[in-house]
C-alpha positions as CSV (number, residue, x, y, z in Angstrom):
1,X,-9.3,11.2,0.6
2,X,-6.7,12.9,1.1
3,X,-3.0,11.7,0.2
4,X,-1.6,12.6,3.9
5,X,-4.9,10.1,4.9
6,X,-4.2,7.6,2.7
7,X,-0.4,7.2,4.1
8,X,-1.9,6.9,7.4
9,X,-4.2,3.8,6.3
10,X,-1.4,2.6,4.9
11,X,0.9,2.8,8.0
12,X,-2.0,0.8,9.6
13,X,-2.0,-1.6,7.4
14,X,1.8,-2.1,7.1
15,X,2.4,-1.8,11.2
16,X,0.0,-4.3,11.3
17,X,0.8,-6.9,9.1
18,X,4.5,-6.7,9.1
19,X,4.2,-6.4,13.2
20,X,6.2,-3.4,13.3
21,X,4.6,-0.2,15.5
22,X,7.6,1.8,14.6
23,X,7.6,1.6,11.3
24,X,6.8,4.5,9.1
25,X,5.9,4.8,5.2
26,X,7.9,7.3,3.1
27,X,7.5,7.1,-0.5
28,X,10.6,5.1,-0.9
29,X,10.1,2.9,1.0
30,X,10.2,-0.8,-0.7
31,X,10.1,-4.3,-0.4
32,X,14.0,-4.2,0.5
33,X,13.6,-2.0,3.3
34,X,11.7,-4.0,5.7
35,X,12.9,-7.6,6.7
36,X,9.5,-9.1,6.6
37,X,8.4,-7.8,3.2
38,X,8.6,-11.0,1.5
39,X,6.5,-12.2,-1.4
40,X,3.7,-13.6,0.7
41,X,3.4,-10.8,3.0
42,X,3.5,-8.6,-0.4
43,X,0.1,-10.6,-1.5
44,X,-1.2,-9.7,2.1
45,X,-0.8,-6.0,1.8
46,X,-2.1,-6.1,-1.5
47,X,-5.4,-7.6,-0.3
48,X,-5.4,-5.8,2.6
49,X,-5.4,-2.3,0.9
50,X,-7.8,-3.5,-1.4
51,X,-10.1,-4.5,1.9
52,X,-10.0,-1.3,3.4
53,X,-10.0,1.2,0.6
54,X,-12.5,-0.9,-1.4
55,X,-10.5,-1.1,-4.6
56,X,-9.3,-3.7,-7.0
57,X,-5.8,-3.4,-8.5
58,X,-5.0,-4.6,-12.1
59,X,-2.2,-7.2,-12.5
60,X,0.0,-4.9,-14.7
61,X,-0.3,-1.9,-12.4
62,X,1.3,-4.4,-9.7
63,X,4.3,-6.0,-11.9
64,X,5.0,-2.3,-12.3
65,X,4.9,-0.9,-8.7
66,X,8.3,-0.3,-6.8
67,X,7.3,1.4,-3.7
68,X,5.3,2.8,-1.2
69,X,4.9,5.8,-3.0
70,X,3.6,4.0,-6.0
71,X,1.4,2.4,-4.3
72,X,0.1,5.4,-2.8
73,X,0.0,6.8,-6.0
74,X,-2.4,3.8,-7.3
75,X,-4.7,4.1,-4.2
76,X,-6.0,7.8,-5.1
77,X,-6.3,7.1,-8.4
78,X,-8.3,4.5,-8.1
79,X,-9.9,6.3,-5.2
80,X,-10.9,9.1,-7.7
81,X,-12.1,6.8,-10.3
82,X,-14.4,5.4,-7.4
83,X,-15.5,8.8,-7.1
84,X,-16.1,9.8,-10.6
């Protein structure tokens, strides 16, 4: 999967569960940026990505994440590690 696809699965998911059709992921983008990123809404999108990419994130490699980009970043690599 390509990174430009996995942004747009991620815009899904965010748009969706932060009820926001304008919003749009950049790699910077954090927590801080958008109102209803809160904790509980972070465990949402967590699970959620996990859903629909079919992935499992360690617990470390989500005390270190600090934003979109990161998380992006965690996606294909655990995307090609699917793959492998």
């Amino acid at each position: 999967m390509t990174e430009a696809a996995i942004y747009e699965e991620l815009t899904r998911i965010a748009r969706d569960l932060f009820d926001d059709e304008n919003l749009v992921l950049t790699p910077e983008l954090s927590a801080k940026d958008v109102p209803q990123w809160d904790s509980f809404n972070h465990i949402n999108l967590i699970v959620s990505v996990e859903e629909r990419f079919g992935i499992k994130f360690q617990t470390a490699e989500l005390e270190t994440m600090q934003n979109v980009g990161h998380l992006a970043g965690l996606v294909e690599k655990k995307l090609a590690q699917k793959s492998a």
